[in-house]
C-alpha positions in Angstrom: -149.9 68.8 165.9 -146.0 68.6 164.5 -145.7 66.3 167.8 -148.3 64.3 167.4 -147.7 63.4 163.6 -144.2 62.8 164.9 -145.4 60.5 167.5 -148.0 58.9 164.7 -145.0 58.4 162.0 -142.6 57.0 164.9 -145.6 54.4 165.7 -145.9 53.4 162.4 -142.5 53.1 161.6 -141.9 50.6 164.6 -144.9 49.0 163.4 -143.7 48.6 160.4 -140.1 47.6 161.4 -142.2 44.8 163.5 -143.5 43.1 161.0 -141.0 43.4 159.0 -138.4 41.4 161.5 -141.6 38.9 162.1 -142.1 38.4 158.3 -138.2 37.8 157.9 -138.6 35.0 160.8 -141.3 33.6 159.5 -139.4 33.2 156.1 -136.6 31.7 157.5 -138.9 29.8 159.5 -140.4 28.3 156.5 -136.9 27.7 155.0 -135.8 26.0 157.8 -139.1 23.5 157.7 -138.5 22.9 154.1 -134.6 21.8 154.9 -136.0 19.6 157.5 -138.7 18.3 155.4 -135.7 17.6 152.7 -133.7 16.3 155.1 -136.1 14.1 156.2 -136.5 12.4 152.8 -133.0 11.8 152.2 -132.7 10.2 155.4 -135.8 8.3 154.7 -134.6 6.8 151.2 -131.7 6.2 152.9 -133.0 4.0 155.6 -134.9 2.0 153.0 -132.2 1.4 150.8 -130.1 0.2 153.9 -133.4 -2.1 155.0 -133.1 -3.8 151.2 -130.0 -4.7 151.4 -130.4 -6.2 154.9 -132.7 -8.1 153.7 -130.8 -8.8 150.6 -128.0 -10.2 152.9 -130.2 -11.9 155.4 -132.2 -14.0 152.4 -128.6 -14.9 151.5 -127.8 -15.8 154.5 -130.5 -18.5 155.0 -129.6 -19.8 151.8 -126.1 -19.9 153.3 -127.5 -21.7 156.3 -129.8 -24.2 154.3 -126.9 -25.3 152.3 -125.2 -26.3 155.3 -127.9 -28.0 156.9 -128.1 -29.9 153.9 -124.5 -30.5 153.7 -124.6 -31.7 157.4 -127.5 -34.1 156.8 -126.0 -35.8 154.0 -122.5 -36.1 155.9 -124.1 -37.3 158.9 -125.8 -39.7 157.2 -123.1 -40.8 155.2 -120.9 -41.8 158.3 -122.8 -45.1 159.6 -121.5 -46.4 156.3 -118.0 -45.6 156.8 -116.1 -48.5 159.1 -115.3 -47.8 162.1 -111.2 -47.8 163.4 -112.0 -51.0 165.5 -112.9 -52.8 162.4 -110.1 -51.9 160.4 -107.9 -52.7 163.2 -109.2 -56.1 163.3 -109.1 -56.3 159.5 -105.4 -55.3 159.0 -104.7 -57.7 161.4 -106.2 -60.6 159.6 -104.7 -59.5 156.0 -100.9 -59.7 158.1 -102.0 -63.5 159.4 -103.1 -64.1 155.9 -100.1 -63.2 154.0 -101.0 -64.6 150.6 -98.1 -64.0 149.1 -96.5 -66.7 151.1 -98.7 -69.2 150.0 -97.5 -71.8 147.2 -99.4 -72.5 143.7 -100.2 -75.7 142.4 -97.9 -74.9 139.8 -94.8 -74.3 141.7 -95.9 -77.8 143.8 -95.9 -79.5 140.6 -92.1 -78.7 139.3 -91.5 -78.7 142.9 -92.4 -82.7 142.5 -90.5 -83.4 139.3 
């Protein structure tokens, strides 16, 4: 009977020692899942604070863009108002064969007379 409450007592402490090893898995287990689960949120709130500013950056951006389109368009349509070099060519030339300065005033022809 000593043998067999031996055997009983061994059996239950193994038992015992059992569930105590799977209850200290199971609680780092669950430790584990709630760093993840912490983990996860972080991450999360950091991913959406990264996605704002994106989006912060890309509105800015087409603003950016828009501004220059608009620049462009005015510029562009600013240039068929600006001569072109042929013109001015053509109209330096004529101020040289014009030379006003050599011209004479009715005045200076007048004591010129006297």
């Amino acid at each position: 009977m000593v043998m067999q409450e031996d055997y009983a007592g061994q059996l239950s402490g193994d038992i015992s020692t059992k569930i105590r090893n799977i209850e200290e898995k199971q609680r780092i287990l669950k430790e584990q899942i709630l760093l993840i689960g912490q983990n996860l949120l972080e991450i999360k709130e950091k991913t959406n604070q990264k996605i704002l500013e994106i989006k912060k950056e890309e509105g800015e951006m087409r603003q950016a863009v828009e501004r220059l389109s608009s620049f462009l368009e005015t510029v562009s349509g600013e240039f068929s108002k600006f001569a072109k070099k042929e013109d001015l060519e053509i109209l330096a030339k004529q101020a040289k064969m014009f030379q006003p300065m050599e011209f004479v005033r009715k005045k200076d022809l007048e004591s010129l007379r006297r």
